[in-house]
Legacy VTK file of the C-alpha trace (Angstrom):
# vtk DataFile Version 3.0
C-alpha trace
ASCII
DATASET POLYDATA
POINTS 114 float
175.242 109.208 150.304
173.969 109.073 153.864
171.962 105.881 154.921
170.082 105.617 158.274
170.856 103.374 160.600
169.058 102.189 163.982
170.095 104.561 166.954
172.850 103.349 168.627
171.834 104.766 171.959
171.044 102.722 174.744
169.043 104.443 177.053
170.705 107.739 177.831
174.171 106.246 176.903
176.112 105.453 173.505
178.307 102.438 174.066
181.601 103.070 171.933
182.735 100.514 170.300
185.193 101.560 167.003
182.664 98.951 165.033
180.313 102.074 165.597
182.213 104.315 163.374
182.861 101.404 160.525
180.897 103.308 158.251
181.456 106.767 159.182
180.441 109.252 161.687
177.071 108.375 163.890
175.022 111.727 163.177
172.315 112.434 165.413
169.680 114.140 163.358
168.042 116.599 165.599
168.451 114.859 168.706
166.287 115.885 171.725
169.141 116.834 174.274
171.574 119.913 173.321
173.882 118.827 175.538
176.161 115.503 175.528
178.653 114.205 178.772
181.833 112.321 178.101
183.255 110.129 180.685
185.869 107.556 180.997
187.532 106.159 183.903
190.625 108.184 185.473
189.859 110.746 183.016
188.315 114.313 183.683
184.763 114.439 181.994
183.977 116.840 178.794
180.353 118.370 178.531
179.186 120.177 175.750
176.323 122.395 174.950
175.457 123.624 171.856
172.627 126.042 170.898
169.497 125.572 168.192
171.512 126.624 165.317
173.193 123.326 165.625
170.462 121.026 164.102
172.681 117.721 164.251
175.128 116.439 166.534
178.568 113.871 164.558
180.214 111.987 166.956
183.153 110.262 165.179
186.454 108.592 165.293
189.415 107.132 163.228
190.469 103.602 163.112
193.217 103.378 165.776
193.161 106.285 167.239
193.035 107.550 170.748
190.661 110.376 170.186
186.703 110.923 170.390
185.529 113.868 168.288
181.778 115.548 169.582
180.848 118.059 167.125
177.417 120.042 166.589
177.097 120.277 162.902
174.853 121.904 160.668
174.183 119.488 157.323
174.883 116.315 157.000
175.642 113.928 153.465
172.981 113.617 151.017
170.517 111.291 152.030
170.230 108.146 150.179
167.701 108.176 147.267
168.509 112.572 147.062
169.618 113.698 143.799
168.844 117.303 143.023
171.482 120.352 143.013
173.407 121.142 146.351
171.199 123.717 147.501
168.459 121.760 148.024
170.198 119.464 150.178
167.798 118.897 153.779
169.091 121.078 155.844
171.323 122.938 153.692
172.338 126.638 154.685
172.542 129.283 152.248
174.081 132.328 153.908
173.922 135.683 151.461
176.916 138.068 151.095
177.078 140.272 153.718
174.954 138.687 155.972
176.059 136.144 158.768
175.288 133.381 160.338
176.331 132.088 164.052
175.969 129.244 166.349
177.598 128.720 169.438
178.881 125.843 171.787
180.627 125.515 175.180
182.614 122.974 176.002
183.769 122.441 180.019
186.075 119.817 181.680
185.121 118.649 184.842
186.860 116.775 187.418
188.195 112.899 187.144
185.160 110.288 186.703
185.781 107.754 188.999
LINES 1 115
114 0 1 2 3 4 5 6 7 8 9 10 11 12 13 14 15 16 17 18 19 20 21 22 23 24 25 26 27 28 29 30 31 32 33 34 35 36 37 38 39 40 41 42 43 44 45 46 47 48 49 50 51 52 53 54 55 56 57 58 59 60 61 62 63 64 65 66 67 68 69 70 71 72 73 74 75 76 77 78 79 80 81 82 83 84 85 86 87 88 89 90 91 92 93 94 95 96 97 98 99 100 101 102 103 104 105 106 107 108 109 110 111 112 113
C-alpha cells in the first residue's frame, strides 16, 4: 500500500541519496512541472518532458546500482487506508476494447554538465 511521505525536493532540486529509495520509488503525484533535468558532473545531461496524460512522475533506483530511472507514470499503489476493487483505484485507467489510449514523452541528451 502506498504511504505519503514529506517531499523530498529541496527547492527546485531532489538531492539523491539511495536512502531516498529505501522504501520504494519517490512518486510525484501530479507535480507542477512536466518536465525534469538530470545532471551529474562529467556526464551529458537528460531532460524529459512528458505530456498531461502522465498524471505522476516515479523516479526510482535499485540498491547498488549505477542507474537512475525517470519515468511518467499513470497510477500509482493503493493508497494506504484504500480497500475497494481495482477499478476504483485513484487514478486508475480503464481503457475499453477497441478504443486507445496515448501519452507521450521526449527524452533529449544534452552536452557534458560541468
Amino acid at each position: 500500500m502506498a504511504k505519503n511521505f514529506p517531499n523530498p525536493i529541496q527547492g527546485r532540486k531532489l538531492p539523491l541519496d539511495t536512502a531516498l529509495f529505501a522504501q520504494d520509488a519517490v512518486i510525484m503525484d501530479k507535480p507542477n512541472s512536466r518536465r525534469v533535468r538530470y545532471t551529474a558532473p562529467n556526464a551529458p545531461t537528460v531532460d524529459m518532458a512528458w505530456d498531461e496524460n502522465f498524471p505522476h512522475l516515479g523516479i526510482w533506483s535499485k540498491d547498488g546500482a549505477d542507474l537512475l530511472c525517470i519515468e511518467p507514470w499513470h497510477g500509482m499503489s493503493s493508497p494506504e487506508d484504500f480497500d475497494g476493487e481495482i477499478t476504483e483505484k485513484p487514478d486508475m485507467m480503464l481503457i475499453k476494447p477497441n478504443e486507445r489510449h496515448s501519452g507521450t514523452y521526449k527524452i533529449s541528451l544534452l552536452p557534458k554538465a560541468q
